[in-house]
N, C-alpha and C positions, 0 to 999 in steps of 0.2 A: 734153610739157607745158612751159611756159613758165613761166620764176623770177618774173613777175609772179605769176600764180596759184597755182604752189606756195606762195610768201609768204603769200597772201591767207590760203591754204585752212590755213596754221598760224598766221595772226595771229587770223581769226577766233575760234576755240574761246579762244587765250589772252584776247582781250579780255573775252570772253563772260565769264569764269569773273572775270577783275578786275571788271568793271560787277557781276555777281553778287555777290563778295565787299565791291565798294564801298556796293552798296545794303545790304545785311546790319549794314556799320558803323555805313551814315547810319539804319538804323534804330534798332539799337542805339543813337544816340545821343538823338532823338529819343525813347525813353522812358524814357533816363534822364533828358533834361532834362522829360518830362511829370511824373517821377514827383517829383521835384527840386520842381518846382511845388504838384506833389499835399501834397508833404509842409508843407511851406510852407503850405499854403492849410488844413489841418488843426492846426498849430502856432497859427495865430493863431485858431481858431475855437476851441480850448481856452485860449487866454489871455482872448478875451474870455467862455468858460464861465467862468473861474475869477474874472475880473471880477464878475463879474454875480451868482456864488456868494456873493462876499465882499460885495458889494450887499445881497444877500437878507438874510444873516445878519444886517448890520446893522441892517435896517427890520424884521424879524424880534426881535430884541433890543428896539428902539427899541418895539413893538407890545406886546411882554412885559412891559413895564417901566410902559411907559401902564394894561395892564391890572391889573397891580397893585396900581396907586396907586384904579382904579376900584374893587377890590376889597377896599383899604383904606378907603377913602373908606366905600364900600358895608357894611360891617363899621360905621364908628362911627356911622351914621347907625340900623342898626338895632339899636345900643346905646340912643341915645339913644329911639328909638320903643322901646323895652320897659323903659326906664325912666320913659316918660311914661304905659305903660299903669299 
């Protein structure tokens, strides 16, 4: 046998086994940086929930506060009709 192809026939398996272990890293990294993403992409969809929460609350409050006033309003008007009866 010839030191060319002995070489070969042990360089192949060693590469084999590096491409193998190199694709395994490049995955590995790849869903770290997906998940790196993911997280991200869920961080700001809870800032704009808690946006939006703090929104409600206030038009919520702001609704409260109007009905109220309807409800005060509503109250002297049917003092004044049961004192006009």
């Amino acid at each position: 046998m010839s030191e060319h192809v002995y070489f070969i026939t042990l360089a192949l398996p060693a590469a084999t086994i590096l491409i193998v272990f190199g694709m395994r890293y490049y995955a590995a990294v790849q869903q770290a940086r997906a998940r790196l993403a993911n997280d991200d992409a869920y961080r700001q969809t809870a800032e704009k929930a808690a946006a939006a929460e703090t929104a409600t609350a206030g038009a919520l409050a702001a609704i409260q506060a109007s009905m109220a006033d309807a409800a005060a309003r509503l109250a002297a008007i049917e003092t004044v009709l049961k004192a006009v009866e």
